[in-house]
LUMVEXDREN-997515 format. One record per residue: residue in three letters; x, y, z of N, C-alpha, C in turn. Coordinates in pm, whole numbers, plus 50000, padded with zeros to 5 digits. Atoms other than C-alpha are relative to their C-alpha. Layout:
N
AlaXYZXYZXYZ...
//
This chain:
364
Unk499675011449914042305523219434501074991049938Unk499015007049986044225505519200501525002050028Unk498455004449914047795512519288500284997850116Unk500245006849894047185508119610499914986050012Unk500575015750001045585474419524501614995649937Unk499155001050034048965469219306501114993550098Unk499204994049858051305480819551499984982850087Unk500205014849896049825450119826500144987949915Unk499555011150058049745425319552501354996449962Unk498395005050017053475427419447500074993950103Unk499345004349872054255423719774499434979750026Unk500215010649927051705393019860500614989249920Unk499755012250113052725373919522501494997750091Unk498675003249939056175378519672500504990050058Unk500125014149872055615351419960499474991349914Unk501035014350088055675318319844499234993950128Unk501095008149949052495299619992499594992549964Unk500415014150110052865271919732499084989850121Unk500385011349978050545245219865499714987349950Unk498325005049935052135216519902500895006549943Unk499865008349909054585216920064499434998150153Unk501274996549829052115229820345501395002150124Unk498574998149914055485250520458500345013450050Unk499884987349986053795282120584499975002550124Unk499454993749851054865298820911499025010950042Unk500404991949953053735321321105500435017949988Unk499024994050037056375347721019499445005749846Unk499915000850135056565359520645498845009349976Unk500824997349990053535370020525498565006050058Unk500664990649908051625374320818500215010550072Unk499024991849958054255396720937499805014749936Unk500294986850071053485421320649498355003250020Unk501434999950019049695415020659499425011950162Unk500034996749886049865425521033500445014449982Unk499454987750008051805460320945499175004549881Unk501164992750091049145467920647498795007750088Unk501004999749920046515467620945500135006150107Unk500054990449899046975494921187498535004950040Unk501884993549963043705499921433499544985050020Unk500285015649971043125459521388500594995550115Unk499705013349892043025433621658500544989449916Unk499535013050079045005406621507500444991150073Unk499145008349878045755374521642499914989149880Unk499535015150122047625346721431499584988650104Unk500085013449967047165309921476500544988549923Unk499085015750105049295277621370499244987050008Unk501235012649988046825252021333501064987349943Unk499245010750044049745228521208499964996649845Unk499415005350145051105211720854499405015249919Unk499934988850109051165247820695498885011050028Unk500884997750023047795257420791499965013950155Unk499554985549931048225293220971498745011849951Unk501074989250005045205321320995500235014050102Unk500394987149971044725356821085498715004449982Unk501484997350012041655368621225499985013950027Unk500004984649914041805410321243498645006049954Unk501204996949983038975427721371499935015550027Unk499794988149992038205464921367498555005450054Unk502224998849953034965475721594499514989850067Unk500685012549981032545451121627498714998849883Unk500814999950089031425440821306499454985150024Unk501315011550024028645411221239500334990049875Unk499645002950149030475404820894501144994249952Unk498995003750041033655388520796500034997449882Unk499574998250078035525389220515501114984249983Unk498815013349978037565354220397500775000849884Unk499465002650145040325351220159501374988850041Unk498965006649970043305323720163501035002849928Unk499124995650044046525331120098500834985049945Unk498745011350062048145294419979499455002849841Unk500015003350113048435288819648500564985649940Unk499625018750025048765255719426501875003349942Unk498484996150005052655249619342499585009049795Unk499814992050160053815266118986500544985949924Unk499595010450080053855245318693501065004649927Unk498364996550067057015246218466499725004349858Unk500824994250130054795260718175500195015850023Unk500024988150019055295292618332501285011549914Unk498864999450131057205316318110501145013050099Unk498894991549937058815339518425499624997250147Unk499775006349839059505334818788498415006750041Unk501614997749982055635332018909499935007050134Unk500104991949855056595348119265500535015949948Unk499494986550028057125380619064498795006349904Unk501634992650091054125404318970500255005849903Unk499804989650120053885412718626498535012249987Unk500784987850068052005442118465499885000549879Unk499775003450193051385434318075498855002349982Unk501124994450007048595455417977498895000650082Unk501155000049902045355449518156500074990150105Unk500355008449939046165423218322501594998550164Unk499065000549958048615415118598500124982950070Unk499345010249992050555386118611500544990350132Unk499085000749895051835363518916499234984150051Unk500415012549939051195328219091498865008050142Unk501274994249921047925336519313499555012349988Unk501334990550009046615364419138499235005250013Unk501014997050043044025357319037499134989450154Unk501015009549904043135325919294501295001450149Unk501044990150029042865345819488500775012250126Unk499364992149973045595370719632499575016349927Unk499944991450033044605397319455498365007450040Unk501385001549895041115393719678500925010350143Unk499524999749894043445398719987500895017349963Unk499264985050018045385430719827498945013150029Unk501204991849982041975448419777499295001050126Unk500054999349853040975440920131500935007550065Unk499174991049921044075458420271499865015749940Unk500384986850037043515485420051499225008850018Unk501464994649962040205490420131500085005350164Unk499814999849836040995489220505500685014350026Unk499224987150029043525517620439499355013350014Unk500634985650061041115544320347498284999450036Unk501194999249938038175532020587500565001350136Unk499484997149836037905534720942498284991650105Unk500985004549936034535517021010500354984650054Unk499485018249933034145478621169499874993849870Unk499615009050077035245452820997500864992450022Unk499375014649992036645416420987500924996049866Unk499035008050091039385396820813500224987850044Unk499805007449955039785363920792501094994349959Unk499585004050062042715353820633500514986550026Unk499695010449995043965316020587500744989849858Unk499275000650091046315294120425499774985049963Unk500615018250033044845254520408499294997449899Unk500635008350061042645255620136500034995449889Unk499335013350081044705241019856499874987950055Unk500055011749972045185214220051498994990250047Unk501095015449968041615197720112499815003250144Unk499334999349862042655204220487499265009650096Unk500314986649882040365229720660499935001250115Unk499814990349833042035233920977499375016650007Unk500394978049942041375276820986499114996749980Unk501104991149939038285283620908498824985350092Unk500275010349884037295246621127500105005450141Unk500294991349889038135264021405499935011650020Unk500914985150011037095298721334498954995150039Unk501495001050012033845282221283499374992750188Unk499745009449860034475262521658499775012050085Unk500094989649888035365293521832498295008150000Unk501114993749958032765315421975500605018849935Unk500014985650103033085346621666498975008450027Unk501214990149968029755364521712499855002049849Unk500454996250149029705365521320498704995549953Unk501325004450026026045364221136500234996349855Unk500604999250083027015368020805501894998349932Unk499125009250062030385354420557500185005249878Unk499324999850130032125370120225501354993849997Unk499285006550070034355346520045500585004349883Unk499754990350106036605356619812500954988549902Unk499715010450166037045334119479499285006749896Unk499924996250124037705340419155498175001750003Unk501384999350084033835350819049499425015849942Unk500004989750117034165380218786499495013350136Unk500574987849883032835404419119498124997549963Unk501515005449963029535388419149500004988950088Unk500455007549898027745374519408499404983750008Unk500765011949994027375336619410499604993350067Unk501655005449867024485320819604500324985150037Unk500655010649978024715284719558501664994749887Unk498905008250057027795261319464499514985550035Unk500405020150025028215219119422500654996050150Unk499565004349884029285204419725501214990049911Unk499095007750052032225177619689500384987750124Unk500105008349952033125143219804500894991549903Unk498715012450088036835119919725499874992450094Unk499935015949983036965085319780500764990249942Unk499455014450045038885057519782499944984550045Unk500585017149971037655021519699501074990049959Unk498855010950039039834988919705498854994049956Unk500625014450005038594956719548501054992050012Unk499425013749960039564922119627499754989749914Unk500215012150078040224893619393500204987450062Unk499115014849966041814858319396500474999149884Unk498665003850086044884858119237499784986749899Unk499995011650032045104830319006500424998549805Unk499434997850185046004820418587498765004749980Unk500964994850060044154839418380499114988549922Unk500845014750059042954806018168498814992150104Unk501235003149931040714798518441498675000849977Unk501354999150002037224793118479499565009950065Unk499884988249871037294817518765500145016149942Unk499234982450075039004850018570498815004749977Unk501114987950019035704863918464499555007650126Unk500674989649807034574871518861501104999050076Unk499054996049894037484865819042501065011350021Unk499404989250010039254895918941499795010750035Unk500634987049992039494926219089499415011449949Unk500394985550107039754948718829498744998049910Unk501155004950089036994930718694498755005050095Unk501414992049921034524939818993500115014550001Unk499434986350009036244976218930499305001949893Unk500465000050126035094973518600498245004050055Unk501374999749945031634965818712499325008750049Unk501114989449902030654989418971500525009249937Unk500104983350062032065018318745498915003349905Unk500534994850100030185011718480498554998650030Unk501584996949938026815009518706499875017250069Unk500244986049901028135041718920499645010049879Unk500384992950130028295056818536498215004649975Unk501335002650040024775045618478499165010350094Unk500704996049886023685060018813500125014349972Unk499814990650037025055091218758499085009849900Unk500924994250154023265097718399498705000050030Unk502055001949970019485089918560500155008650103Unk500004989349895020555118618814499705012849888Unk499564985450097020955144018493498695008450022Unk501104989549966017185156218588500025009850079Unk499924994949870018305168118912500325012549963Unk500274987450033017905205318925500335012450131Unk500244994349913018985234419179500855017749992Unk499804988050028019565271319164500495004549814Unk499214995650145020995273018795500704987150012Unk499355008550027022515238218844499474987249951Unk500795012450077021945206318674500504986849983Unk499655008749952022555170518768501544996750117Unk498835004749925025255150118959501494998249916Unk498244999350082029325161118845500874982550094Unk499245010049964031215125918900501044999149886Unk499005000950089034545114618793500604989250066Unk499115006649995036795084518810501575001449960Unk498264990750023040325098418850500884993749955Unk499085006450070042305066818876499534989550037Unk500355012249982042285032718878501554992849994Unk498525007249994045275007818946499774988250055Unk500355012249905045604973219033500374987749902Unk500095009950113046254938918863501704999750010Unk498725003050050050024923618724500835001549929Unk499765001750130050144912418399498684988749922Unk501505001550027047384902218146499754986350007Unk500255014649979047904863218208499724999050086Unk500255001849846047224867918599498845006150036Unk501204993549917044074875718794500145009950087Unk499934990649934043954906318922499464998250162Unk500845005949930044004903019288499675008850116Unk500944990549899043264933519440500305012049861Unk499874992550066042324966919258499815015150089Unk500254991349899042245005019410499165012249895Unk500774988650053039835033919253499835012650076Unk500454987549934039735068719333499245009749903Unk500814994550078036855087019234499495012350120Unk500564989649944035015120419322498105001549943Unk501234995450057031555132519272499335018650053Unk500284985249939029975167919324498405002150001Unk501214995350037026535172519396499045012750058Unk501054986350005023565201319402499815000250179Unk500924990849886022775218519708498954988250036Unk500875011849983019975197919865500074983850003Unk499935013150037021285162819706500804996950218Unk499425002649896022585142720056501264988149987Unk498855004250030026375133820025500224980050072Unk500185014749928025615103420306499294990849925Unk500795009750053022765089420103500624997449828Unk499205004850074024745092119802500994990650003Unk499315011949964027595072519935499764985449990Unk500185009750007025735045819999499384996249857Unk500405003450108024065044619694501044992649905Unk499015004650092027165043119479500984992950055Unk499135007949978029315024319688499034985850029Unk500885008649964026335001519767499894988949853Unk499795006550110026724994319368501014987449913Unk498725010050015029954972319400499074985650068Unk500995016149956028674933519364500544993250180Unk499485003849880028664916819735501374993550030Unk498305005649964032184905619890500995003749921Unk499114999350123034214924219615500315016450072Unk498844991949948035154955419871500454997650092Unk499175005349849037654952520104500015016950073Unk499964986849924037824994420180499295009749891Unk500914990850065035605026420114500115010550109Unk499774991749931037075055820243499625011349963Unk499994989650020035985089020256501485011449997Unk498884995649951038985111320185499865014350026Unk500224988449984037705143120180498595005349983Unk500644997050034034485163320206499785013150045Unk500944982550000032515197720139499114999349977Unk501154996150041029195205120172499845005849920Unk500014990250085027675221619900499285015950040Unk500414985549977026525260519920498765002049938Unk500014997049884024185267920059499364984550044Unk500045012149931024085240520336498444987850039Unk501325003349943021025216520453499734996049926Unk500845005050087018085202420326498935007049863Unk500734993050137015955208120002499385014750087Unk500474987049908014025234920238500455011250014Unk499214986449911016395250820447501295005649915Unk498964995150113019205249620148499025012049899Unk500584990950106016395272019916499885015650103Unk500094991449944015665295120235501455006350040Unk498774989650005019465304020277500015002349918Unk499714990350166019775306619912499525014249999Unk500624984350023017305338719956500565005150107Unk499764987349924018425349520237501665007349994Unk498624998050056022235350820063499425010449915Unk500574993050096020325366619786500175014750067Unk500254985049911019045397520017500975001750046Unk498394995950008022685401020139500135001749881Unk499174992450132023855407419795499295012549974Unk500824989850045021025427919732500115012550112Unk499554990149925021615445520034501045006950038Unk498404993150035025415453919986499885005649825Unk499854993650112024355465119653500994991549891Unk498865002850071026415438219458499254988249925Unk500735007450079025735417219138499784988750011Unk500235012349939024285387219142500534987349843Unk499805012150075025835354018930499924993250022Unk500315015250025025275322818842500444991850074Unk499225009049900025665291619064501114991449905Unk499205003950088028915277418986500364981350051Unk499715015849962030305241518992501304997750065Unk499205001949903033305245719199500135003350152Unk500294999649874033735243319555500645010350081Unk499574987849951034315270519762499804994050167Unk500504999849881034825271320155498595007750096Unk501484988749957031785294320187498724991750061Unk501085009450007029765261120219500494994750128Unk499965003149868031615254820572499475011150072Unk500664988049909030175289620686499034999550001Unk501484999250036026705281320574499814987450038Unk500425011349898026605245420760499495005550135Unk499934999149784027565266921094499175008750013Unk501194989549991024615288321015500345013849985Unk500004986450031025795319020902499195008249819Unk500714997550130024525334020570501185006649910Unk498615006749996027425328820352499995004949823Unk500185005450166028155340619935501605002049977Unk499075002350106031095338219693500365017649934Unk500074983550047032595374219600501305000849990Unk498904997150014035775384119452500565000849855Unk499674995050149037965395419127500484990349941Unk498995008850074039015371918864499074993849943Unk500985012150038037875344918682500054986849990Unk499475010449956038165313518774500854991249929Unk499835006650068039015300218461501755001950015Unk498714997250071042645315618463500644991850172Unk498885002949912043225298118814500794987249981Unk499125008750004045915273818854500554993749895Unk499275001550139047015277418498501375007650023Unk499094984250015050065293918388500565009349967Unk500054985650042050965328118382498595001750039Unk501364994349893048005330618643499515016549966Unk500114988249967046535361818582498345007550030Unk501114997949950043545389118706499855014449903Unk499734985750048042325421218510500165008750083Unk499744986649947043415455718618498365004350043Unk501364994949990039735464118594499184990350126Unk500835009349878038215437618846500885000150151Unk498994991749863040965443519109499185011950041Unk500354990749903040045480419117498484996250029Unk501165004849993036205467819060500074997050177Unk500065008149886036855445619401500305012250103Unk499024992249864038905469319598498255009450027Unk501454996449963035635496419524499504997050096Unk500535004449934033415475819647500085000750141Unk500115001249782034855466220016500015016150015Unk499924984749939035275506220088498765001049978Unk501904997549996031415512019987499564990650088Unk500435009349951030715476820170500475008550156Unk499844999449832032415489120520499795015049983Unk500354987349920031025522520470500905013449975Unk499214988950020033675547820316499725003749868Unk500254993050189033715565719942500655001749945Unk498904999650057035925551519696500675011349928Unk498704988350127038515578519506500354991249959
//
């Protein structure tokens, strides 16, 4: 399988799908993706600012297959043009690789040298936070029961990821000389101060919290800005922070918790800027009963089972809309969005394998 798998990856690294500038067409890429797939129903869609999907269908399978084709831009660390696939011993080289193009090569490959049903979902939004595609995948009326995702995870099956949740809080001061009587509370950055170092506190009395292999609440304070100069009262301040929590935890009742921690009259805004459920979806309950019934999918495609991880995957919007939903694909996460991105030779063909046994054919 692998030159085959090869073969499609030169090609996909080829297309840039940097995300941002969220400057992908309809054209390009899907153009070749569409001529890999002979026998597929394919039908593109421009969901707007970059965010472009292909849904091809072969039969009438129950099962889809997801992989996104953007990638984050290239940093200037890299040491050769990153839209060009290398080959340097085991590994092969290229901007989306590993995250997670080299998911999407093994899918066409696999497709190649089967002939049973089977789904593709491909999509290009989820660098950007932005899930237009699979938002309305999940809208339309699919007939799908059941959801492989394809991120970096060594070719094991992961059950259960962190959910995620960015925010951005203003505070409000009153300007004024710092020599004041006032400067200790009237400052913004001073009630900034404050509620971080309670949300801190809050955080650390979560560390009990416990769920599949995971273990407390991931928070972070990204940035902070605000204030003059150190003789003036800061008189507004802005914070953007994230947090990630377990399966089960509830992202709403969190919110309030930690934004509830800023002293009275000291926010002026508390925006949600982005969110993901975590994997698998729901409450303490019904999040442990998908967990098994993800489980028995793996176990019933015959594929290994790993550890829940702490990054977020879209797999956790397929398992809100009730489907039964895991994490599967070559690489390792660690090498994504570094650079000189790369994936082993061995987990490629590993992956490719797989889908041909998964839809039913017998790898050579």
């Amino acid at each position: 399988m692998l030159p085959a798998v090869l073969d499609h990856l030169d090609a996909l690294v080829g297309f840039d799908t940097r995300n941002p500038p969220r400057a992908i067409g309809t054209d390009g890429i899907f153009d070749y993706l569409r001529a890999q797939l002979p026998g597929f129903d394919c039908t593109v869609t421009d969901h707007g600012a970059g965010a472009v999907s292909l849904l091809a269908v072969r039969g009438t399978p129950r099962r889809v297959f997801n992989v996104h084709l953007d990638t984050v831009p290239a940093s200037p660390a890299w040491t050769a043009d990153p839209l060009r696939l290398r080959v340097i011993g085991e590994r092969a080289v290229g901007l989306g690789a590993c995250d997670i193009k080299g998911a999407a090569a093994g899918l066409l490959a696999a497709a190649a040298v089967t002939d049973g049903d089977a789904a593709y979902l491909f999509t290009t939004d989820e660098e950007a936070n932005d899930a237009r595609c699979i938002g309305a995948f999940i809208a339309s009326k699919h007939g799908f029961e059941e959801a492989i995702i394809a991120e970096p995870t060594q070719c094991e099956a992961v059950l259960a990821h962190r959910g995620i949740s960015s925010v951005l809080m203003r505070f409000r001061g009153a300007a004024g000389h710092a020599s004041g009587t006032d400067a200790l509370h009237a400052s913004a950055l001073h009630h900034a101060m404050r509620w971080g170092a309670d949300a801190l506190a809050f955080v650390e009395s979560e560390s009990h919290r416990r769920f599949g292999g995971l273990t407390g609440l991931r928070f972070n304070i990204g940035r902070v800005e605000g204030g003059i100069k150190a003789n003036m009262i800061a008189p507004e301040a802005e914070v953007r922070f994230g947090f990630r929590p377990l399966p089960s935890m509830s992202i709403d009742a969190l919110h309030e918790k930690i934004g509830g921690l800023a002293r009275l009259g000291t926010v002026e805004r508390y925006e949600e800027t982005f969110r993901g459920p975590p994997l698998p979806a729901g409450d303490v309950a019904d999040a442990e009963q998908r967990r098994l019934d993800a489980r028995d999918l793996a176990d019933a495609l015959d594929l290994p089972i790993g550890n829940a991880v702490d990054f977020w995957t879209e797999a956790s919007l397929f398992s809100a809309a009730g489907l039964t939903a895991i994490v599967y694909g070559p690489g390792d996460i660690a090498q994504a969005h570094t650079a000189d991105e790369w994936v082993a030779l061995e987990q490629l063909d590993r992956y490719a394998r797989s889908i041909v046994r998964i839809l039913g054919g017998e790898p050579s």
